[in-house]
N, CA, C and O of each residue as an XYZ file, in Angstrom:
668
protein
N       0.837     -1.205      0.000
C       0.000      0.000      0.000
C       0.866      1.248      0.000
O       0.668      2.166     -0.796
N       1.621      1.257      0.713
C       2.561      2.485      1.203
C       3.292      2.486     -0.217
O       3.459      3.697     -0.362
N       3.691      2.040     -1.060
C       4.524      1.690     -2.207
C       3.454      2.347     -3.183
O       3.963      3.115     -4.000
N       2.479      2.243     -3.239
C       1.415      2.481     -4.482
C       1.323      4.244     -4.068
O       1.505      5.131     -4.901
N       1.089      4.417     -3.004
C       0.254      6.193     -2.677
C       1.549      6.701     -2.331
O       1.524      7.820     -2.843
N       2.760      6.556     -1.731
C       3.760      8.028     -2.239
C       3.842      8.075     -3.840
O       3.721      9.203     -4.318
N       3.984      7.276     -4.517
C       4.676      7.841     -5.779
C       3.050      8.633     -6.188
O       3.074      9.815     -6.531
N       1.455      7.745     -6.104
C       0.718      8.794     -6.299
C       0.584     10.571     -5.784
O       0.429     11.636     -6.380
N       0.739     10.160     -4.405
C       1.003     11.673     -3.729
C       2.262     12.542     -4.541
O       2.141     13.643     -5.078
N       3.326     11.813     -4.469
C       4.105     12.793     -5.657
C       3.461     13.200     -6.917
O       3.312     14.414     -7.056
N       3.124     12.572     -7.689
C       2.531     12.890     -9.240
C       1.531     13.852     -8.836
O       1.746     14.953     -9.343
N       0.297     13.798     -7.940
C      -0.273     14.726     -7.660
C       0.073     15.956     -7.352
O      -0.517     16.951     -7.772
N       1.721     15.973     -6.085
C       1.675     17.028     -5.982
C       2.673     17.915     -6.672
O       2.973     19.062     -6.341
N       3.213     17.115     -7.827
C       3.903     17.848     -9.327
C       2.533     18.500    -10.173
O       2.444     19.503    -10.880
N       1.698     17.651     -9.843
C       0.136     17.950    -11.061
C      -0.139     19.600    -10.245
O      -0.466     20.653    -10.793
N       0.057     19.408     -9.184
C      -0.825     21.005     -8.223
C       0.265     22.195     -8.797
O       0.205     23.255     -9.420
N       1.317     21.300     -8.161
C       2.814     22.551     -8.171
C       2.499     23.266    -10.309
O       2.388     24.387    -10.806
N       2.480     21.833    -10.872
C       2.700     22.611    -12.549
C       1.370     23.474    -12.576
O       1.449     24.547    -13.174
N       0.243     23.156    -12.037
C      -0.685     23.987    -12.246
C      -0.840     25.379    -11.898
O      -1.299     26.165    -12.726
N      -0.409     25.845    -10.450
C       0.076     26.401     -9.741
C       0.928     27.483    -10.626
O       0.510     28.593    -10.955
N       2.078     26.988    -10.911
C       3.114     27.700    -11.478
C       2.091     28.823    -12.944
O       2.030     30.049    -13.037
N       1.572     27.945    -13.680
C       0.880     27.865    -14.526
C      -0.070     29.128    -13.955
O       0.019     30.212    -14.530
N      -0.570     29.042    -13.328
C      -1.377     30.287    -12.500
C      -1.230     31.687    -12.078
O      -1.973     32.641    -11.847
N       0.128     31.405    -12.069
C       1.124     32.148    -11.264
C       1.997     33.152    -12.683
O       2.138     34.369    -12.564
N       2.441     32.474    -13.792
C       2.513     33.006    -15.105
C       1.476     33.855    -15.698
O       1.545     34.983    -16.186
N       0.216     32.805    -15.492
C      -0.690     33.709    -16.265
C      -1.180     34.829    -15.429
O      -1.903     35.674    -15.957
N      -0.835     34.930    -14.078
C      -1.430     36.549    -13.618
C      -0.299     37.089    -13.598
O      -0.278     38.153    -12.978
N       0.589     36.784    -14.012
C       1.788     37.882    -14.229
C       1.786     38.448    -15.514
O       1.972     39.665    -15.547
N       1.571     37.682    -16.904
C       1.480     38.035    -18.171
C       0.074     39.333    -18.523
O       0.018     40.187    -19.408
N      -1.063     38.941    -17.244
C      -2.465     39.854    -17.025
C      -1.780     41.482    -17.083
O      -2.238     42.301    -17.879
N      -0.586     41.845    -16.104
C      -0.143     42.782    -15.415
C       0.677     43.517    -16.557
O       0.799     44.741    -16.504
N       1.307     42.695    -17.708
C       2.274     43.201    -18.703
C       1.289     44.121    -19.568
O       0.260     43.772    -20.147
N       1.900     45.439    -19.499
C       1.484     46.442    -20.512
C       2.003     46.276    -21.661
O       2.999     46.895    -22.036
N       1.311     45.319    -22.429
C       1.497     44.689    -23.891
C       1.623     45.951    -25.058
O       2.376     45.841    -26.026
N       0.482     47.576    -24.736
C       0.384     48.521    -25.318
C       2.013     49.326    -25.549
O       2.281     50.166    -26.408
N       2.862     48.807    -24.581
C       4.235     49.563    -24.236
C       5.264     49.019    -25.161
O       6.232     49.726    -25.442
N       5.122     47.637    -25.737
C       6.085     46.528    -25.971
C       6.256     47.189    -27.543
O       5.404     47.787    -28.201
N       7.450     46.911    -27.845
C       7.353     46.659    -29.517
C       6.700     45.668    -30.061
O       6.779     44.669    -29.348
N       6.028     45.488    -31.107
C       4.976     44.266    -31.381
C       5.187     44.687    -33.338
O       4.767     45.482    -34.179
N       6.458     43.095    -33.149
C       6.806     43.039    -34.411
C       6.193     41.498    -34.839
O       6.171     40.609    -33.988
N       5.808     41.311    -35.922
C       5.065     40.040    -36.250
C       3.124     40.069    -36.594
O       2.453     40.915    -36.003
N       2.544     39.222    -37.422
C       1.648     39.306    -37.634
C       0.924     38.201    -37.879
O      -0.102     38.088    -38.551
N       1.900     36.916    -36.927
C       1.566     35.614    -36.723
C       0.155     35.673    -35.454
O      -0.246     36.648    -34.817
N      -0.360     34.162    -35.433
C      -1.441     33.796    -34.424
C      -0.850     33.669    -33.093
O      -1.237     34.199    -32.052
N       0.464     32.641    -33.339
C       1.487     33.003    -32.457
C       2.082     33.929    -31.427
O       2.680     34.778    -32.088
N       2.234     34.221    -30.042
C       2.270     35.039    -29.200
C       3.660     34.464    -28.353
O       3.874     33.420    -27.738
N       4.462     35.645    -28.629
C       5.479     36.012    -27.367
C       5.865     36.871    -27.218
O       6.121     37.750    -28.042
N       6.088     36.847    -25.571
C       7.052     38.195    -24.792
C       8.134     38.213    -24.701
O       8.551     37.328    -23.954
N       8.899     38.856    -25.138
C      10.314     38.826    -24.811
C      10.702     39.573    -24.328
O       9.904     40.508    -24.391
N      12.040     39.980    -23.477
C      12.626     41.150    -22.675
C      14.218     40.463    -23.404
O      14.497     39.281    -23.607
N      14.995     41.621    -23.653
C      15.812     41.427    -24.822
C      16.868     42.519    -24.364
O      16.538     43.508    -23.710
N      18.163     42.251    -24.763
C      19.471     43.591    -24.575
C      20.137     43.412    -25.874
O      20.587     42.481    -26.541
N      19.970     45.123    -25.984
C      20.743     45.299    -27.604
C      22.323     44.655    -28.421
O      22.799     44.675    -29.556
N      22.691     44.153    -27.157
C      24.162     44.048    -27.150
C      24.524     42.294    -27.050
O      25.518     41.680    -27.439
N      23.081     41.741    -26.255
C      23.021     40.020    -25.951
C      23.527     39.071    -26.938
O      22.750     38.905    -27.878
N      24.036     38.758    -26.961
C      24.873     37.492    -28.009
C      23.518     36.151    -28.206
O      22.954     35.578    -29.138
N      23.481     36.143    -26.606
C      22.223     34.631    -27.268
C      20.523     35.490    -27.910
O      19.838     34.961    -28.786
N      20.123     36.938    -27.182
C      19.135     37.537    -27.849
C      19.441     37.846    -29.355
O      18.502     37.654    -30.128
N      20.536     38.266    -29.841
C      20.963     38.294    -31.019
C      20.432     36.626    -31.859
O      19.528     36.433    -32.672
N      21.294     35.775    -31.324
C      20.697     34.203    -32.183
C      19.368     33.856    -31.881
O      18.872     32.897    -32.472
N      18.733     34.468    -31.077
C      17.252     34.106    -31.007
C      16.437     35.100    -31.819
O      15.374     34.591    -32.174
N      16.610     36.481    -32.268
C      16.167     37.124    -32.638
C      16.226     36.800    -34.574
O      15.442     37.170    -35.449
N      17.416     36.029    -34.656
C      18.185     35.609    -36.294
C      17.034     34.528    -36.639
O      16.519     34.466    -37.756
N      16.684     33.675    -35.552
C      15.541     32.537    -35.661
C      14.288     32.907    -35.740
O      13.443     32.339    -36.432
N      14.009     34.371    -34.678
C      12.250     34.490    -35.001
C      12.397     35.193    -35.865
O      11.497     34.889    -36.648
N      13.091     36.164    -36.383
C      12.512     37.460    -37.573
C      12.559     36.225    -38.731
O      12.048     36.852    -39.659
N      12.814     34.991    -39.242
C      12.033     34.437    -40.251
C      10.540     33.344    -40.257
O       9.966     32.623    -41.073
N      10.381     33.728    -38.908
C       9.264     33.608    -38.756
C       7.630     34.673    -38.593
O       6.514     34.259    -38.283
N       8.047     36.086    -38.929
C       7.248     36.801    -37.673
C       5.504     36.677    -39.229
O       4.493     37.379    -39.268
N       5.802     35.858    -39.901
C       4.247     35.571    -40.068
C       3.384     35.038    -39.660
O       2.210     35.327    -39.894
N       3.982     33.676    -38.595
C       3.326     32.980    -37.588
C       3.285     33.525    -36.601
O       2.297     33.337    -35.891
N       4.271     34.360    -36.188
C       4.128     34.901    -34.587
C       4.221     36.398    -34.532
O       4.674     37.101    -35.436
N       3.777     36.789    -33.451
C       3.375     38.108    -33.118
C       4.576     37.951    -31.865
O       4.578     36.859    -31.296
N       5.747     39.135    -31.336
C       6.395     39.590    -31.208
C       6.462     40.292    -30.012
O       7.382     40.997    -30.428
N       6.244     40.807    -28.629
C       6.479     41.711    -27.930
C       7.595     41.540    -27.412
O       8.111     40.559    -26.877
N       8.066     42.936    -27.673
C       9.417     42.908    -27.433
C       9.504     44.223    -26.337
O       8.861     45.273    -26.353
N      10.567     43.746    -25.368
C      10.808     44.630    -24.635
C      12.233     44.878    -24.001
O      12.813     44.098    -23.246
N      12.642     45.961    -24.393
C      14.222     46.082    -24.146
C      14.657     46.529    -22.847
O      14.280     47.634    -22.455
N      15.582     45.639    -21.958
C      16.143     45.657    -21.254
C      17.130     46.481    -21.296
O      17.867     45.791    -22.000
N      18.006     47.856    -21.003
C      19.685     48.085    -21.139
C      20.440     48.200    -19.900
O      20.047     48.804    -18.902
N      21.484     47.620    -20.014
C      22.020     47.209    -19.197
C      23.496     48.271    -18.877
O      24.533     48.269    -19.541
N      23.293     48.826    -18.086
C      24.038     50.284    -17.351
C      25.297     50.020    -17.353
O      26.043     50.907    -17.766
N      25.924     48.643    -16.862
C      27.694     48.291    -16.938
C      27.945     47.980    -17.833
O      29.029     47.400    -17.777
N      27.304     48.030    -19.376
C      27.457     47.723    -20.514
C      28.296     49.115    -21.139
O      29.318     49.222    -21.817
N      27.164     50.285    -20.456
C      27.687     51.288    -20.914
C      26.697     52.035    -21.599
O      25.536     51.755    -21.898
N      27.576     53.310    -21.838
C      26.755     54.272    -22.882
C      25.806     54.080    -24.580
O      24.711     54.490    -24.965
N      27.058     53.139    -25.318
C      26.334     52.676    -26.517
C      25.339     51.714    -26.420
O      24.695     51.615    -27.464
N      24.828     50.626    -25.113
C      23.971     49.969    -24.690
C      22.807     50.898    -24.568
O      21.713     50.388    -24.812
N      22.825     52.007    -24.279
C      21.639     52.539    -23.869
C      21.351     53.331    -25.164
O      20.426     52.965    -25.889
N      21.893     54.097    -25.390
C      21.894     54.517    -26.973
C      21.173     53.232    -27.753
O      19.989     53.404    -28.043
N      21.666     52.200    -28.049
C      21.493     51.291    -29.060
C      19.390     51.008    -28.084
O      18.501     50.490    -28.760
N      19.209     51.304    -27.122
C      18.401     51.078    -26.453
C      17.475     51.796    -26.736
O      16.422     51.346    -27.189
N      17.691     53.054    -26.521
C      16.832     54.356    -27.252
C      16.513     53.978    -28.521
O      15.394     53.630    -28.897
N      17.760     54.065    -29.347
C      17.284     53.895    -30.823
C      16.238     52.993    -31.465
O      15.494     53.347    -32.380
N      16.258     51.665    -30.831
C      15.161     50.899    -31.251
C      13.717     51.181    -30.680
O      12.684     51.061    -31.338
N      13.806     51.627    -29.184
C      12.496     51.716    -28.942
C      11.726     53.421    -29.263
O      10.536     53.714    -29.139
N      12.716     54.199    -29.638
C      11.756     55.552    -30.102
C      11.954     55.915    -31.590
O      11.754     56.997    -32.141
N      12.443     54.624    -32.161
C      12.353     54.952    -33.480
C      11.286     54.837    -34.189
O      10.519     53.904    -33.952
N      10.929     56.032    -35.511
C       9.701     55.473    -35.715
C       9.657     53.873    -36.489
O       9.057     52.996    -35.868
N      10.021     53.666    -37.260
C      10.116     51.948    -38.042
C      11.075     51.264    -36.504
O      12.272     51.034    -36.334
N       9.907     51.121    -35.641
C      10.640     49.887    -34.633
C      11.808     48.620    -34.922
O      12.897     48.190    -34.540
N      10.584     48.364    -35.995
C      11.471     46.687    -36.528
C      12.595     47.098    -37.284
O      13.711     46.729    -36.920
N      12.479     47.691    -38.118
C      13.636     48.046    -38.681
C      14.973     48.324    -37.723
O      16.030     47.724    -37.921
N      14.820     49.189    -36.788
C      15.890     49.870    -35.948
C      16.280     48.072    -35.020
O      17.438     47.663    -34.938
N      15.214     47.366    -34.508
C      15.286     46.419    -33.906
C      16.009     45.284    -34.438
O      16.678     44.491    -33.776
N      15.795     45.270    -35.860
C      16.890     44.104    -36.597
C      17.961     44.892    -37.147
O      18.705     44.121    -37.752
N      18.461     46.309    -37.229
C      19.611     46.727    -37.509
C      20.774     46.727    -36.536
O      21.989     46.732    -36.735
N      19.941     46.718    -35.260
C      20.840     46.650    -33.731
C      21.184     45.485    -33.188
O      22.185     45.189    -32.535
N      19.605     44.390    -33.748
C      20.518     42.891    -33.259
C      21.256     41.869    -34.025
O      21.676     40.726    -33.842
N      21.235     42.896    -35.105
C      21.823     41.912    -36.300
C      23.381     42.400    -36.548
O      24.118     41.844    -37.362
N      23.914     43.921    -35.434
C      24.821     43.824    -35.350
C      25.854     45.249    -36.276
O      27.024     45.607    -36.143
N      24.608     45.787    -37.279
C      25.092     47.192    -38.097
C      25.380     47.890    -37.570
O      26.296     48.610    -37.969
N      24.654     48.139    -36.119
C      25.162     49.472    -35.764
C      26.332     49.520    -34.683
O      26.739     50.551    -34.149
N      26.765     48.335    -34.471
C      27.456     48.147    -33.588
C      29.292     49.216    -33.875
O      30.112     49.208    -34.793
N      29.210     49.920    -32.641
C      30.500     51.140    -32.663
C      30.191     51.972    -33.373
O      31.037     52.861    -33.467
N      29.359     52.094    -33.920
C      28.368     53.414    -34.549
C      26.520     54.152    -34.751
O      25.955     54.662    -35.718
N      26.079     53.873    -33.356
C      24.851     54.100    -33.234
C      24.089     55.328    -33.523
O      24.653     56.320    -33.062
N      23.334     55.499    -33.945
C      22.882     56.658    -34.697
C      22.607     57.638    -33.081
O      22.298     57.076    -32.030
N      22.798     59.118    -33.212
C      22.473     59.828    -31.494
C      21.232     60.505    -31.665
O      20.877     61.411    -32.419
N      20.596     59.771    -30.685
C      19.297     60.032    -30.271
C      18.476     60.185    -29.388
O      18.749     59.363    -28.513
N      17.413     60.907    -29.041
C      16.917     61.674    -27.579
C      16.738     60.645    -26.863
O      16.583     59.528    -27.357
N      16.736     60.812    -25.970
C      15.603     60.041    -24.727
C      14.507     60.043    -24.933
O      13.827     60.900    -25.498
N      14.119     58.727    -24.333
C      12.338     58.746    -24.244
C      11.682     58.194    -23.140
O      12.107     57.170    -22.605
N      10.782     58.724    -22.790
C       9.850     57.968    -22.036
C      10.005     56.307    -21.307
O      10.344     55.708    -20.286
N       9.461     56.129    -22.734
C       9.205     54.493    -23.134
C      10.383     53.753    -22.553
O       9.779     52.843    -21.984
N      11.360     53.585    -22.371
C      12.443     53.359    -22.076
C      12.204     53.086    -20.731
O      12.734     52.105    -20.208
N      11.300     54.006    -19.960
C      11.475     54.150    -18.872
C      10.184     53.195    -18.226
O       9.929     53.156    -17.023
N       9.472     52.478    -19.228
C       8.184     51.767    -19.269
C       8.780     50.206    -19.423
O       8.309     49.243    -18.817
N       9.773     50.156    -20.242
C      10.350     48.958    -20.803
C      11.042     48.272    -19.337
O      10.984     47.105    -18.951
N      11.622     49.311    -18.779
C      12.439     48.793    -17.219
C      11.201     48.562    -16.136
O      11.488     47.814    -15.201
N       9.813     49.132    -16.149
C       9.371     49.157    -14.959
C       8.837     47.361    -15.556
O       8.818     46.421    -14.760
N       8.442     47.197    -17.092
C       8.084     45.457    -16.958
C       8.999     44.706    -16.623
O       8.673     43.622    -16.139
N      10.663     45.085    -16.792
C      11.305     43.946    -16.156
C      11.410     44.232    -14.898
O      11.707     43.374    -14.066
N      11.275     44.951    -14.726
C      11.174     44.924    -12.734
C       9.870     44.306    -12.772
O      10.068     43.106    -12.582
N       8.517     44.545    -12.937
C       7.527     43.446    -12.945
C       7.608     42.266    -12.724
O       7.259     41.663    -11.709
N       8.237     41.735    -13.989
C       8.873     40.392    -14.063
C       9.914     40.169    -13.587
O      10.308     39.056    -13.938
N      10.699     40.756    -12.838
C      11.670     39.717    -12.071
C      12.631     39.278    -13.065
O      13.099     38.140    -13.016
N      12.953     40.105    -13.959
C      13.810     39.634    -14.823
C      15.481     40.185    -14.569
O      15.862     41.355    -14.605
N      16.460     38.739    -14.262
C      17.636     39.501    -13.882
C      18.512     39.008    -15.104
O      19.711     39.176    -14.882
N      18.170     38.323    -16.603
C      19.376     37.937    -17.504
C      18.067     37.921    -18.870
O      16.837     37.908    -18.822
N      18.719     37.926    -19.623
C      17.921     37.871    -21.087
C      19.027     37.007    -21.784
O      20.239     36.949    -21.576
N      17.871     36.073    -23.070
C      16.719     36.666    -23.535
C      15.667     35.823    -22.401
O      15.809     34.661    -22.020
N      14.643     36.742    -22.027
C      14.013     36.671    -21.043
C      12.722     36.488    -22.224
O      12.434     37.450    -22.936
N      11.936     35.076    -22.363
C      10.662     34.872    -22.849
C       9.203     34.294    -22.048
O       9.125     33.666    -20.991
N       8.215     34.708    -22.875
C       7.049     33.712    -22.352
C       6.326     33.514    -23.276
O       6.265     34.284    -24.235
N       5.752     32.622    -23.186
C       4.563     31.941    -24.219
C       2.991     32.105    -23.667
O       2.338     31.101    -23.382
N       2.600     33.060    -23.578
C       1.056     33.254    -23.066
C      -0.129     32.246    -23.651
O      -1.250     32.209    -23.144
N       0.213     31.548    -24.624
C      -0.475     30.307    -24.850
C       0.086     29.113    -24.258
O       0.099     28.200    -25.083
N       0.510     28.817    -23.240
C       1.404     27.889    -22.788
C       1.792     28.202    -21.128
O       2.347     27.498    -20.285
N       1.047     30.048    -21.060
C       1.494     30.540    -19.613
C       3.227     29.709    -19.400
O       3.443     28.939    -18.465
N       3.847     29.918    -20.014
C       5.514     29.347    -19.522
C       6.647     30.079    -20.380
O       6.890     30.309    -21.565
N       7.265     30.341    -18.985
C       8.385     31.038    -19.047
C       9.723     30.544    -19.901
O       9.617     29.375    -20.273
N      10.461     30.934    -20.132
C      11.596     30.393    -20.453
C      12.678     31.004    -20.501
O      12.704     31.679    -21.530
N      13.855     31.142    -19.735
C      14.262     32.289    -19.199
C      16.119     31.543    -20.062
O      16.498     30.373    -19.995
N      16.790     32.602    -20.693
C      18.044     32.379    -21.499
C      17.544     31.582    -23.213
O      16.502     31.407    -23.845
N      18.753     31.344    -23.350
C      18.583     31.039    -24.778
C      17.909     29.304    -25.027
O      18.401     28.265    -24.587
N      16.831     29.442    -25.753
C      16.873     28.313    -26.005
C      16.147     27.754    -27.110
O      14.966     27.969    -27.386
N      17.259     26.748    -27.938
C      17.181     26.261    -29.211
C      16.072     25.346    -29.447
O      16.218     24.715    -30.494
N      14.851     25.037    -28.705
C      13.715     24.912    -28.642
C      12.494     25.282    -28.769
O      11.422     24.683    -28.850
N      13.031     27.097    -28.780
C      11.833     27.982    -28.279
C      10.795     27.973    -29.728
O       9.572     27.904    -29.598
N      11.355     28.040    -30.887
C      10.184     28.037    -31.906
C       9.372     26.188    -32.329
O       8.453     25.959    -33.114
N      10.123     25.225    -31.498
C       9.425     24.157    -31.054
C       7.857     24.672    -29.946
O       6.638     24.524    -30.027
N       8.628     25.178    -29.183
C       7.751     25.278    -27.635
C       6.645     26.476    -28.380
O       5.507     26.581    -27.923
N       7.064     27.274    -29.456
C       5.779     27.914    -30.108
C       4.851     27.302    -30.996
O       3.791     27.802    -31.375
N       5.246     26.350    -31.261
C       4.572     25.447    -31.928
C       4.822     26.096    -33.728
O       3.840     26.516    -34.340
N       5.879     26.090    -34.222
C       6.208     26.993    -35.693
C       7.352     25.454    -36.042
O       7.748     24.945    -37.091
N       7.540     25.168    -34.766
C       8.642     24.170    -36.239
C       8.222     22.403    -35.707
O       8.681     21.445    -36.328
């Protein structure tokens, strides 16, 4: 008897905990000001991302979704990161108060503007982009979620257009 009901009591209480978690995603994703995000893509497909202009693995994740963004829809939200430096934040500005977002967004992670960023004001928005990763609890990028899936997925990973259901 004792042999049959722990391993049930475990499975159950992985079934509560994943649900749980699951719960716990989706009232956090409720709270994200989606209106703030860049929203590149015009797929059925849905993700959040929190992203740094300068990220090596956001860079290879970004090379993988922009040939997808007919299936997926895009929020993007830029992280910059202060010990990076001055052209981090610059390269930071530039994408999010430019007017052609995407454009500025795949010229910066694809690496053009790198040691030569175009100089440009401050904005706001910038200052909207940091209060969602403080929201989220985000301390490394590329920082994602899948709001059809409520699940997180936090660094790079060569799965993620699996886990969107695109490949």
């Amino acid at each position: 008897m004792r042999r049959i009901v722990l391993p049930l009591l475990l499975t159950f209480g992985l079934l509560i905990a994943g649900s749980l978690y699951e719960e716990i995603v989706k009232e956090q994703i409720k709270k994200i000001p989606l209106d703030k995000a860049i929203v590149v893509g015009n797929g059925k497909k849905k993700l959040i991302t929190v992203i740094n202009p300068d990220c090596p693995h956001c860079r290879a994740e970004w090379k993988e979704l922009k040939n997808h963004l007919d299936k997926i829809k895009v929020y993007v939200f830029v992280f910059p990161f202060k010990a990076w430096g001055e052209e981090n934040l610059m390269k930071s500005y530039y994408i999010i108060c430019s007017k052609d977002k995407r454009k500025a967004l795949d010229e910066v992670l694809s690496g053009k503007l790198d040691g030569r960023v175009p100089k440009v004001e401050r904005c706001p928005l910038v200052e909207e982009h940091l209060k969602v990763v403080e929201l989220l609890g985000v301390t490394g990028v590329p920082y994602n979620i899948i709001p059809e899936k409520n699940k997180i997925i936090e660094g790079f990973s060569r799965n993620l257009l699996e886990e969107l259901g695109i490949r």
